[in-house]
C-alpha positions in Angstrom: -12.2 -2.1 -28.3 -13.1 -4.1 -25.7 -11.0 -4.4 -22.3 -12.7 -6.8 -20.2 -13.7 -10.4 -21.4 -17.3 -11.2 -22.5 -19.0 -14.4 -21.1 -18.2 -16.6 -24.5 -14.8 -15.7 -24.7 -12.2 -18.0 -23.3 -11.0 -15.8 -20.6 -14.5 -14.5 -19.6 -15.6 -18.4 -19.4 -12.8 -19.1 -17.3 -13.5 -16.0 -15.2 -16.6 -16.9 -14.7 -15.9 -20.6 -13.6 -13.6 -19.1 -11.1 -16.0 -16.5 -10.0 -18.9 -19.0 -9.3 -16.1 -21.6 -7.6 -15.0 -18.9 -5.4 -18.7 -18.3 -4.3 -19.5 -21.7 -3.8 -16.2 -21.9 -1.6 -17.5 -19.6 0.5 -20.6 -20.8 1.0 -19.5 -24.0 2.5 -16.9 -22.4 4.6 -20.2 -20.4 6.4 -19.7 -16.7 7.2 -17.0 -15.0 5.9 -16.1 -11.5 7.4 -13.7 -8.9 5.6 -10.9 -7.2 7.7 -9.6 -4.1 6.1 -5.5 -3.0 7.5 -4.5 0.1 6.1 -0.7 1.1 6.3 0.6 4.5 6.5 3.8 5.6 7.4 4.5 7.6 10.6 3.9 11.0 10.5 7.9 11.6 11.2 8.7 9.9 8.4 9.6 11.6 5.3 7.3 10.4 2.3 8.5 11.1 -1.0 5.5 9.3 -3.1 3.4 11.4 -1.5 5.5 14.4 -2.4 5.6 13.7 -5.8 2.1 13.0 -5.9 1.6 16.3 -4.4 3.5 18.2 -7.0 2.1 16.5 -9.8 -1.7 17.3 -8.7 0.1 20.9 -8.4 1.2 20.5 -12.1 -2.4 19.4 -13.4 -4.3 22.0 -11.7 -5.4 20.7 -8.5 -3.8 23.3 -6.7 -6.5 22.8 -3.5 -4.4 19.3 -3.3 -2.1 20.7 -0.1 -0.8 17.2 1.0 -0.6 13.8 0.5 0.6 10.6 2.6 1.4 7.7 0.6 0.0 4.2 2.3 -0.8 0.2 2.0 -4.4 -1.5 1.9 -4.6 -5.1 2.3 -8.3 -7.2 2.5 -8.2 -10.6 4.5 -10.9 -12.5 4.5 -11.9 -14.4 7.8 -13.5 -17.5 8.3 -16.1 -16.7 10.7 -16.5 -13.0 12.7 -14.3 -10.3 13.4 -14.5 -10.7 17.1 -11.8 -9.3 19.4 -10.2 -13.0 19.1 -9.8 -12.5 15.5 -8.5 -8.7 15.4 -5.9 -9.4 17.6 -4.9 -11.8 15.6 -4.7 -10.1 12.4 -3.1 -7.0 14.4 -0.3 -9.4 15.6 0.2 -10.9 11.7 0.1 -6.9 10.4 2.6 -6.0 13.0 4.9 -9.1 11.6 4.3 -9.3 7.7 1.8 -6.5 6.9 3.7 -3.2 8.0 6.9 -2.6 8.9 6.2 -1.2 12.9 9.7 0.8 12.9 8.2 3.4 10.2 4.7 2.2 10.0 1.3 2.3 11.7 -1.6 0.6 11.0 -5.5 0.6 11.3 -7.7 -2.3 11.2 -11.6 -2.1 10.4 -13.9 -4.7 10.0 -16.8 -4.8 7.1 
């Protein structure tokens, strides 16, 4: 069984029509840098994903699993590079839109 469209399918056609647009997008806009924000809740915050996660490693036998913190990854690509213009930008639209700053921090990084 196959899960992901070949190249002659429909869907793998159209993939691969967005796939090379995409690229070609790109290339005229110039250099395009990635910024990484992850989103974690405070520490005083009480997680219960991460709880449950935690019990279910427990339960399949990945009892060196002591913790785990449930979070948020979002990529944006940037026109241009991540200069300290740019990440305070996208730390100002995290703060507003990304994370919720009352019970969330965040951490940006640039690849």
């Amino acid at each position: 069984m196959r899960l992901t469209p070949d190249e002659h399918s429909p869907a793998g056609l159209l993939s691969r029509t967005l796939r090379d647009r995409q690229a070609r997008s790109k290339e005229r806009q110039g250099k395009v840098t990635k910024i990484i924000v992850d989103v974690m809740l405070k520490r005083e915050i009480h997680d219960p994903q991460g709880e449950a996660i935690s019990r279910a490693c427990q339960r399949l036998g990945y009892g060196d699993v002591v913790g785990v913190r449930q979070g948020k990854r979002f990529e944006l690509e940037l026109r241009g590079e991540a200069d300290d213009s740019a990440l305070t930008r996208i730390g100002a639209l995290a703060g507003e839109l990304l994370a919720n700053p009352v019970i969330e921090e965040f951490v940006l990084r640039a690849e």
